[in-house]
C-alpha positions as CSV (number, residue, x, y, z in Angstrom):
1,X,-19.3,-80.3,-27.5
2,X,-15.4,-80.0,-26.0
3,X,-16.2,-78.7,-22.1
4,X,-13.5,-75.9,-21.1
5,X,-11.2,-78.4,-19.1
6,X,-10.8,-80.8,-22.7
7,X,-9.9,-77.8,-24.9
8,X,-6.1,-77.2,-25.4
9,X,-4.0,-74.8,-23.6
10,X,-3.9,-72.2,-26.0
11,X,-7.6,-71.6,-26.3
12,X,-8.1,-71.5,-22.6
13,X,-5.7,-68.6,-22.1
14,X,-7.2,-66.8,-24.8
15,X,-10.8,-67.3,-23.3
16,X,-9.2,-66.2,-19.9
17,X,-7.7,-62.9,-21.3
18,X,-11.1,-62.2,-22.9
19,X,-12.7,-62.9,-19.6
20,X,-10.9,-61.3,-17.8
21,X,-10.9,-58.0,-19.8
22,X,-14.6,-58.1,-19.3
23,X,-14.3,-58.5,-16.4
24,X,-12.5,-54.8,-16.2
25,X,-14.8,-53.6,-18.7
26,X,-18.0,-54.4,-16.7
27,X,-16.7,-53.0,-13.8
28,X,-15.9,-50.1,-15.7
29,X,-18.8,-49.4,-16.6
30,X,-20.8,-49.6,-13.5
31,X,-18.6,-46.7,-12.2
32,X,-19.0,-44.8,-15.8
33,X,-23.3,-45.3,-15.0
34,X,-23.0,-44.4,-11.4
35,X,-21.1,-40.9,-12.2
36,X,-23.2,-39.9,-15.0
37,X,-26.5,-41.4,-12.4
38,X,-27.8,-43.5,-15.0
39,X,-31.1,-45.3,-14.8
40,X,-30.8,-48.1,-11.5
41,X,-31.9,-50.5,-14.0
42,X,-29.2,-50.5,-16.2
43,X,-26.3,-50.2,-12.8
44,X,-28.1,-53.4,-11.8
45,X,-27.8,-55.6,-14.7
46,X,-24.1,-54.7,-15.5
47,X,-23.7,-55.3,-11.7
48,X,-25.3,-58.9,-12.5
49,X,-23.6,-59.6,-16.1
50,X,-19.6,-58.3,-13.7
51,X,-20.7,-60.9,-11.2
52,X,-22.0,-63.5,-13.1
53,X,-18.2,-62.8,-15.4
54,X,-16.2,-62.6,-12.2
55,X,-17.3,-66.2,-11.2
56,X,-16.5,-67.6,-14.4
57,X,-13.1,-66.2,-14.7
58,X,-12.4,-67.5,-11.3
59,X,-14.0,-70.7,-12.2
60,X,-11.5,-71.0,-15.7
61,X,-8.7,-69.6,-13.9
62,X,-9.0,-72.7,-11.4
63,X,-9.8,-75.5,-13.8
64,X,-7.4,-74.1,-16.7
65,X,-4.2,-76.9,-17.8
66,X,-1.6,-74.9,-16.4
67,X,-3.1,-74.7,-12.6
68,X,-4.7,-78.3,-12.6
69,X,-2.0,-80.0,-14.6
70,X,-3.4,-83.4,-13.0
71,X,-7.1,-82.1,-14.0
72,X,-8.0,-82.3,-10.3
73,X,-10.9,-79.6,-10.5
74,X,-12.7,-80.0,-14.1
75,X,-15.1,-76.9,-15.2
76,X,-17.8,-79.2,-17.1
77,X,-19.0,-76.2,-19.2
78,X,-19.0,-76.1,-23.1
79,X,-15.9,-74.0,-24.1
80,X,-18.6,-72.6,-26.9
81,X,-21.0,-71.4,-23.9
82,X,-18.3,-69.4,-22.0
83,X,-17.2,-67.7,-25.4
84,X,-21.0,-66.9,-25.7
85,X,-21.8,-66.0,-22.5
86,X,-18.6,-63.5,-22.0
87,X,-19.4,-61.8,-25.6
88,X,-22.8,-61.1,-25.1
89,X,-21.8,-59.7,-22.0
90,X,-19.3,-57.4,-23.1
91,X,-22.1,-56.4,-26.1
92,X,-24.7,-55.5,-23.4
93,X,-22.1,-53.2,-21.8
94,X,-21.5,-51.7,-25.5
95,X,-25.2,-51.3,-26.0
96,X,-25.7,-49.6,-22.5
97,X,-22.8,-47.4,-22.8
98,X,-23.5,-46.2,-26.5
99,X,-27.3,-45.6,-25.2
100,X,-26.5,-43.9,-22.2
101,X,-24.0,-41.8,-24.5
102,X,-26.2,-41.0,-26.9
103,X,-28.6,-39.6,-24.6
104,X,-26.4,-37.4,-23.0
105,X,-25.9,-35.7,-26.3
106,X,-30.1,-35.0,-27.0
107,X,-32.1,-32.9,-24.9
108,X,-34.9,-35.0,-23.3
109,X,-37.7,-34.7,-20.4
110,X,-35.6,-37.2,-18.6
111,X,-32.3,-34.9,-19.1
112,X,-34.0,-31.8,-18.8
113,X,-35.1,-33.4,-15.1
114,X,-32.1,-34.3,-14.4
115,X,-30.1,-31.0,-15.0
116,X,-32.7,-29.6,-12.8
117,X,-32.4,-32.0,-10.0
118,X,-28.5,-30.9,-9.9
119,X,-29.4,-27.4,-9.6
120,X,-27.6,-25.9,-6.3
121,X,-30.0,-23.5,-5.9
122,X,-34.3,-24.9,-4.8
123,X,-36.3,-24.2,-7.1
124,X,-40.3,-26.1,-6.9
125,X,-43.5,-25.0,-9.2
126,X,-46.9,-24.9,-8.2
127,X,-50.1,-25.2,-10.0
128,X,-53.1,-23.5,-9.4
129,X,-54.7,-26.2,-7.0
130,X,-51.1,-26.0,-5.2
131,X,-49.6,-29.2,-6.2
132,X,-46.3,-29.3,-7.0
133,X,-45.6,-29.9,-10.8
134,X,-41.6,-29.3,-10.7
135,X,-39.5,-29.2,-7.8
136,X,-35.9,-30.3,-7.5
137,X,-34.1,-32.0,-5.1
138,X,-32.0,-28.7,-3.5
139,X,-36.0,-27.5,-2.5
140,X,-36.9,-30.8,-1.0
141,X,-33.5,-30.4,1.4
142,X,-34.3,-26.9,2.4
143,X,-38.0,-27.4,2.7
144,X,-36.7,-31.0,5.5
145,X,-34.1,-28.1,6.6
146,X,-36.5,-25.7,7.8
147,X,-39.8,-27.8,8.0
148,X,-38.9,-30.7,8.8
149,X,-40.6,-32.2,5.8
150,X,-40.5,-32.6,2.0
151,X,-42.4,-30.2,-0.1
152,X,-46.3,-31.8,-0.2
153,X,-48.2,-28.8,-0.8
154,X,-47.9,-24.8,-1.5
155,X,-48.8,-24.5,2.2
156,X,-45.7,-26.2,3.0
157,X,-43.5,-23.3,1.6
158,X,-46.0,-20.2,2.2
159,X,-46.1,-21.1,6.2
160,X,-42.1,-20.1,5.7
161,X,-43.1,-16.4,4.5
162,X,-45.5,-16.1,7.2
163,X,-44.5,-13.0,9.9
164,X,-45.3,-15.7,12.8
165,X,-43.4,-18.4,11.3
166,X,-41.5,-21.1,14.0
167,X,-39.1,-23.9,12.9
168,X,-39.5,-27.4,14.2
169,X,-35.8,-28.2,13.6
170,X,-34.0,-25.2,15.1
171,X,-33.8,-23.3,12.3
172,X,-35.0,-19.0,13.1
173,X,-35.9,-16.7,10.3
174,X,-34.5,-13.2,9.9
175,X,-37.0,-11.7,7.4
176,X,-36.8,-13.8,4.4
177,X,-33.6,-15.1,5.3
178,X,-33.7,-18.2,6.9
179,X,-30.5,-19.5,9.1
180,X,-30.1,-23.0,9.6
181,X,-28.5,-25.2,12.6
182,X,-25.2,-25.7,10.3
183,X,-25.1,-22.0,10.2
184,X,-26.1,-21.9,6.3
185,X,-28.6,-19.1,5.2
186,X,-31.0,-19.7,2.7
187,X,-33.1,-17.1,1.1
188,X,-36.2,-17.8,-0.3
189,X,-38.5,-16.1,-2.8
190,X,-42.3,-16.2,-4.0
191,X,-43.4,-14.9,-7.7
192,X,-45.8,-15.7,-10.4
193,X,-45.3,-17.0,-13.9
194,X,-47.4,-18.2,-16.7
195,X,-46.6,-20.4,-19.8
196,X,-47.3,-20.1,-23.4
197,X,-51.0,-21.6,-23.1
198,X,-52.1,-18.9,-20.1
199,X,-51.8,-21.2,-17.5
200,X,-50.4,-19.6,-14.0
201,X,-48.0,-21.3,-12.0
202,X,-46.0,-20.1,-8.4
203,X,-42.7,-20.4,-8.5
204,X,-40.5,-20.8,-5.2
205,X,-36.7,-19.9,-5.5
206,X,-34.5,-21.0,-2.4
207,X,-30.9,-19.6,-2.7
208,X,-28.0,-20.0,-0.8
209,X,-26.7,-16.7,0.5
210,X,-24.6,-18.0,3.2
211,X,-21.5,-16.0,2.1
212,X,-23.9,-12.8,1.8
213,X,-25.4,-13.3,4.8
214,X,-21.9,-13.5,6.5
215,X,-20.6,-10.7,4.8
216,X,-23.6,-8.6,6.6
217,X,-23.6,-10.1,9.5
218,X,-19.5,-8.6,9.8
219,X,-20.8,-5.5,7.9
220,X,-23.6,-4.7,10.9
221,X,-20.1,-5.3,13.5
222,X,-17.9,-2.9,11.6
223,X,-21.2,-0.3,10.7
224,X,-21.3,-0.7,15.0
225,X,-17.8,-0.3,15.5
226,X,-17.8,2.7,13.5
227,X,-20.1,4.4,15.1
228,X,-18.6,3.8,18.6
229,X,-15.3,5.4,17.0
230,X,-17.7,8.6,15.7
231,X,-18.8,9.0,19.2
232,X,-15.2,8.7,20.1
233,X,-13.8,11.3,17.9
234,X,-16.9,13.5,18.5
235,X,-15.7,13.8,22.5
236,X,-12.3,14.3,20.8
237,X,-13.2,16.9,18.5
238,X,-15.6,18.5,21.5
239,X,-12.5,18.7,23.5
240,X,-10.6,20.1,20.7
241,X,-12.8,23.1,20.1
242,X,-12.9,23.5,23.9
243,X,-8.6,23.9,23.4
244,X,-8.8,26.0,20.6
245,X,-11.0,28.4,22.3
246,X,-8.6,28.6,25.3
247,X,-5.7,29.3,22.4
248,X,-7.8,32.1,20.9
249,X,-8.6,33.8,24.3
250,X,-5.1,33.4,25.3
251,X,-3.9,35.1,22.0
252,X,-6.5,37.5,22.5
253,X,-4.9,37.9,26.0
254,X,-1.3,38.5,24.3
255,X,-2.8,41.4,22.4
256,X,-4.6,43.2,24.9
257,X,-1.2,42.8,26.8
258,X,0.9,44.0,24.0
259,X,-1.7,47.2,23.4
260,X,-1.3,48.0,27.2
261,X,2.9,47.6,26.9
262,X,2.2,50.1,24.3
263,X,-0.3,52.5,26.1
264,X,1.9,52.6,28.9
265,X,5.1,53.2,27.2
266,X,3.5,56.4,25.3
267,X,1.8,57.7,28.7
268,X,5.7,57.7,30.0
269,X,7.1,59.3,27.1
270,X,4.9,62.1,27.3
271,X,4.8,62.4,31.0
272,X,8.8,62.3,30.9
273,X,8.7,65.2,28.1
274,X,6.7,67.1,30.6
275,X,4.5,68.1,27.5
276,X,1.6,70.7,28.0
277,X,-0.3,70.6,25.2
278,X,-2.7,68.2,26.8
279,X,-2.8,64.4,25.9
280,X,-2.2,63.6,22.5
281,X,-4.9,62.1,20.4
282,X,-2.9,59.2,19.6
283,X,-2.3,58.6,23.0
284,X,-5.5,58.8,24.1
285,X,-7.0,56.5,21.4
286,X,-4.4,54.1,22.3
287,X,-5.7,53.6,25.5
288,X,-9.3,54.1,24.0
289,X,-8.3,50.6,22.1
290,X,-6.9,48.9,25.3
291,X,-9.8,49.3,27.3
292,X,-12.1,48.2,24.2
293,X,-9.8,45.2,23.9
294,X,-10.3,44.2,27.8
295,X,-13.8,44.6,27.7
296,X,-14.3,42.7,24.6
297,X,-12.1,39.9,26.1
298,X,-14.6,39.6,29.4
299,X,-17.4,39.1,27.7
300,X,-19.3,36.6,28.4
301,X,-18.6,33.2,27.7
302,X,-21.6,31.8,26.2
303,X,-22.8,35.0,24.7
304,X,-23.6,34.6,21.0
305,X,-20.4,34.6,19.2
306,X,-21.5,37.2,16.4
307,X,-22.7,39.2,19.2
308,X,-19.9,39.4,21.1
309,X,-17.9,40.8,17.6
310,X,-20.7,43.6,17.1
311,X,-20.1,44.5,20.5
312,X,-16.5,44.9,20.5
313,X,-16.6,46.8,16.4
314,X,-19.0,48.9,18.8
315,X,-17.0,49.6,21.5
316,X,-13.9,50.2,19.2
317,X,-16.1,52.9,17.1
318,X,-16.0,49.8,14.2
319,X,-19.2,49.0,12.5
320,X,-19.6,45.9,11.5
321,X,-22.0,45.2,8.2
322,X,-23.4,41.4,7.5
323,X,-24.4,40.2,4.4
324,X,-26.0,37.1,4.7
325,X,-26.6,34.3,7.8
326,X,-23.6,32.4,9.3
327,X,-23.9,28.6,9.1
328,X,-25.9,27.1,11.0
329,X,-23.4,24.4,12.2
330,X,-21.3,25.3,15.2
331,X,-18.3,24.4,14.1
332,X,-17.9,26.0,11.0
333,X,-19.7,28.9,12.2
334,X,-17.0,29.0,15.2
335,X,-14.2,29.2,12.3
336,X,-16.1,32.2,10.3
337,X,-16.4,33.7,13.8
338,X,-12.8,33.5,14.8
339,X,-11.6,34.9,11.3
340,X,-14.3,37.7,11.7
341,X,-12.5,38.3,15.1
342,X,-8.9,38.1,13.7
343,X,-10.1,40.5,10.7
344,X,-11.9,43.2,13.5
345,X,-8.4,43.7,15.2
346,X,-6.0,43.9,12.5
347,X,-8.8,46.3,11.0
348,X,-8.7,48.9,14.0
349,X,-4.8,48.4,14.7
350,X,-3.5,48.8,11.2
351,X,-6.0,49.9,8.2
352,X,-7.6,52.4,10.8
353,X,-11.0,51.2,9.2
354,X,-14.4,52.7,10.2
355,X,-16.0,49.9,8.3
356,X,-16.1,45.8,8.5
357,X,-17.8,44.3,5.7
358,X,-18.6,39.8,5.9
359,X,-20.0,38.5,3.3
360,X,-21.4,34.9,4.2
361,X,-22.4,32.6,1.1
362,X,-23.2,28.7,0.3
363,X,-23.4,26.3,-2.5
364,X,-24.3,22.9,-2.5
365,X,-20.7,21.6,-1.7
366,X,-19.6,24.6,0.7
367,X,-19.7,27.2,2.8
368,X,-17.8,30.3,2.5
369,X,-17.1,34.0,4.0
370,X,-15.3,37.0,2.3
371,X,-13.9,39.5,4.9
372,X,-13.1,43.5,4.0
373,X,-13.1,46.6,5.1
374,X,-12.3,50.2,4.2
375,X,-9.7,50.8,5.8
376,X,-6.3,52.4,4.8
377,X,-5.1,49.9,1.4
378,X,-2.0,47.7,2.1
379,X,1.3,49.0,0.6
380,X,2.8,45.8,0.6
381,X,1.7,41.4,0.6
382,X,0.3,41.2,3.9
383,X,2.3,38.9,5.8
384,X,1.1,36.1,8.0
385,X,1.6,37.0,11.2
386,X,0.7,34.8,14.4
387,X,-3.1,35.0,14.3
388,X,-3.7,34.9,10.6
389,X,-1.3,31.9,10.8
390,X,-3.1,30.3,13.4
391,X,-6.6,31.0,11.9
392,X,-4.8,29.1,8.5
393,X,-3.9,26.1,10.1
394,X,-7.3,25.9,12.1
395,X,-8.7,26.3,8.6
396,X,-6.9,23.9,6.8
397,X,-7.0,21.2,9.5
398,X,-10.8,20.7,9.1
399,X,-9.8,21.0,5.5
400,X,-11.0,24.3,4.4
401,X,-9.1,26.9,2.0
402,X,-8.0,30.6,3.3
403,X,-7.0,33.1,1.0
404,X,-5.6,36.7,1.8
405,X,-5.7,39.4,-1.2
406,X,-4.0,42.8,-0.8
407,X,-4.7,44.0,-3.5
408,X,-6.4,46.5,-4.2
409,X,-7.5,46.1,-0.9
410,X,-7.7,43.7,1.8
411,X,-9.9,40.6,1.3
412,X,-9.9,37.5,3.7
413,X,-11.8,34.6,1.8
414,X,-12.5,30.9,4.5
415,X,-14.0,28.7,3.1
416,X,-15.4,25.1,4.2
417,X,-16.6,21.8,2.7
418,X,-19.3,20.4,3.9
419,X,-18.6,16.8,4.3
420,X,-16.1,17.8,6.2
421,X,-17.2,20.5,8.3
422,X,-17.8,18.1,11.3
423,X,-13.9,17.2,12.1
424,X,-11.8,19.7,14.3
């Protein structure tokens, strides 16, 4: 048989090309088996067979004519042997790789395992004597995460669900939520299943909620910084009732001072036109509504605000008829009360009315009252003057609705949502 160093130089470059090709194809492969996580069997004899190539080539690549021209180093091997031994080489990597391929493409035990083992989320099954029958690897890390251990027994996992449950490796437990020392929260579940033949089973799902858990974790900081800002704009809107009562008093204050400008200027015109007929009736009623008006305005302060109204429609010879309860919330019963007001003086100084009618009603979306009274009928659109305009913007600020009909007679209609009823 011709060794390798005899044979001419023609057939020992073609034998190192082929070799050499192997060579790439064996190494190849071995990354093509560890990416698809073949069997270790069949990584370690292509890592043998790209070895045992590798040291032939570099064998044939030193005793080949064109490095040794003088034959210094001589590869005693049949030139028939390498042939052989690089061919069936390359064949076992064919055979391996068309096997591995071709079970990729079927479903198996062994495929089905290993699908589950890739799983990101932990999933293990239990039989009834609490053996593990199933469990990928995602359960085994959480189960070391928390435990300190790999998954053994059912106890292993229901010691996690426990209310009294302690982690030996750091990691705490916030209900079924468990956080770990990295900061990664895993959730983890118990239920029951049974197969086709009626045997029962406990299944243990373990999920990464990490991004949840952060999401809630910023949720319960803005929920908390939220409620800070409600107590915040609660002192405001506190303070802003407190100012809006002043306003109303002081525009209360304006009237009363107006009415007396225009007592005291009819006293002096009669008193100049040394009249003696006696005192005029509209005179006297004049200052019969100015004295109302400054009682009415010292009141007192925390007297009931409905009360207070009844009292003045009393003391201006006004009665003052209710049809159903004002709200029970403050602040929308504060508005009602301050339109009632503004609707009890524009009904003695300009319809001469005997009668105040409110009308209070509710739905489930709203609260609303409907002012009237029977006193002389408008002529004309009433015109917004300053209280009715301030009672509108006080209405609409809280955002509420306030209508004014005139005809055929006077109707004043607030009304205010509920959801919003609690902002000034």
């Amino acid at each position: 048989m011709t060794n390798f160093y005899e044979a001419d130089s023609i057939f020992q470059i073609l034998l190192l090309i082929f070799s050499q090709f192997a060579v790439i194809l064996l190494a190849s492969g071995i990354v093509f088996l560890h990416n698809r996580k073949a069997k270790p069997f069949k990584q370690a004899v292509l890592f043998i067979l790209f070895l045992i190539n590798l040291i032939l080539y570099v064998l044939m690549q030193l005793g080949n004519r064109l490095v040794s021209p003088d034959r210094n180093i001589q590869l005693r091997i049949p030139y028939i042997w390498l042939v052989a031994a690089v061919s069936i080489s390359v064949a076992i990597l064919m055979s391996v790789i068309l096997n591995e391929t071709r079970n990729r493409k079927t479903i198996s035990q062994r495929s089905i395992k290993e699908s589950f083992d890739n799983l990101p989320t932990g999933v293990c099954y239990f039989n009834e004597d609490g053996f593990p029958v199933l469990c990928n690897g995602a359960m085994h890390r959480f189960s070391f995460a928390v435990c300190g251990k790999d998954v053994q027994y059912i106890t292993d996992l229901e010691s996690c669900l426990s209310e009294d449950f302690i982690s030996s490796v750091g990691a705490y437990k916030d209900g079924n939520v468990f956080i770990l020392p990295d900061k990664k929260a895993w959730k983890i579940e118990k239920r029951s299943i049974a197969d086709e033949k009626g045997n029962i089973y406990t299944q243990y799902v373990a999920t990464d909620v990490t991004d949840l858990n952060r999401n809630r974790e910023e949720l319960v900081k803005e929920n908390e910084r939220l409620r800070n800002v409600r107590a915040e704009l609660k002192k405001l809107s506190a303070n802003v009732v407190a100012v809006t009562r002043e306003e109303e008093i002081l525009n209360t204050k304006m009237r009363v001072h107006d009415e007396m400008g225009r007592c005291l200027i009819e006293a002096q015109k009669y008193l100049n036109e040394n009249n003696e007929n006696g005192i005029p009736d509209s005179v006297a009623l004049s200052w019969k509504r100015a004295v109302s008006m400054v009682k009415y305005n010292n009141d007192i302060p925390n007297e009931d605000m409905l009360l207070q109204i009844r009292k003045a429609c009393e003391s201006m010879k006004l009665a003052f008829i209710q049809n159903g309860n004002i709200p029970k919330h403050e602040k929308t019963a504060y508005i009602f009360t301050c339109a009632i007001r503004e609707c009890v003086t524009n009904a003695v100084r300009y319809a001469k009315a005997n009668n105040l009618y409110a009308a209070f009603t509710e739905n489930e979306n709203e609260y609303a009252v409907t002012i009237t009274n029977d006193g002389i009928k408008p002529e004309k659109e009433i015109v917004e003057g300053g209280g009715l305009s301030t009672l509108r913007r006080r209405v609409e600020r809280i955002g509420g609705f306030m209508k004014i009909d005139s005809k055929p007679q006077f109707v004043l209609t607030v009304t205010v949502p509920k959801e919003k009823e609690g902002i000034l």
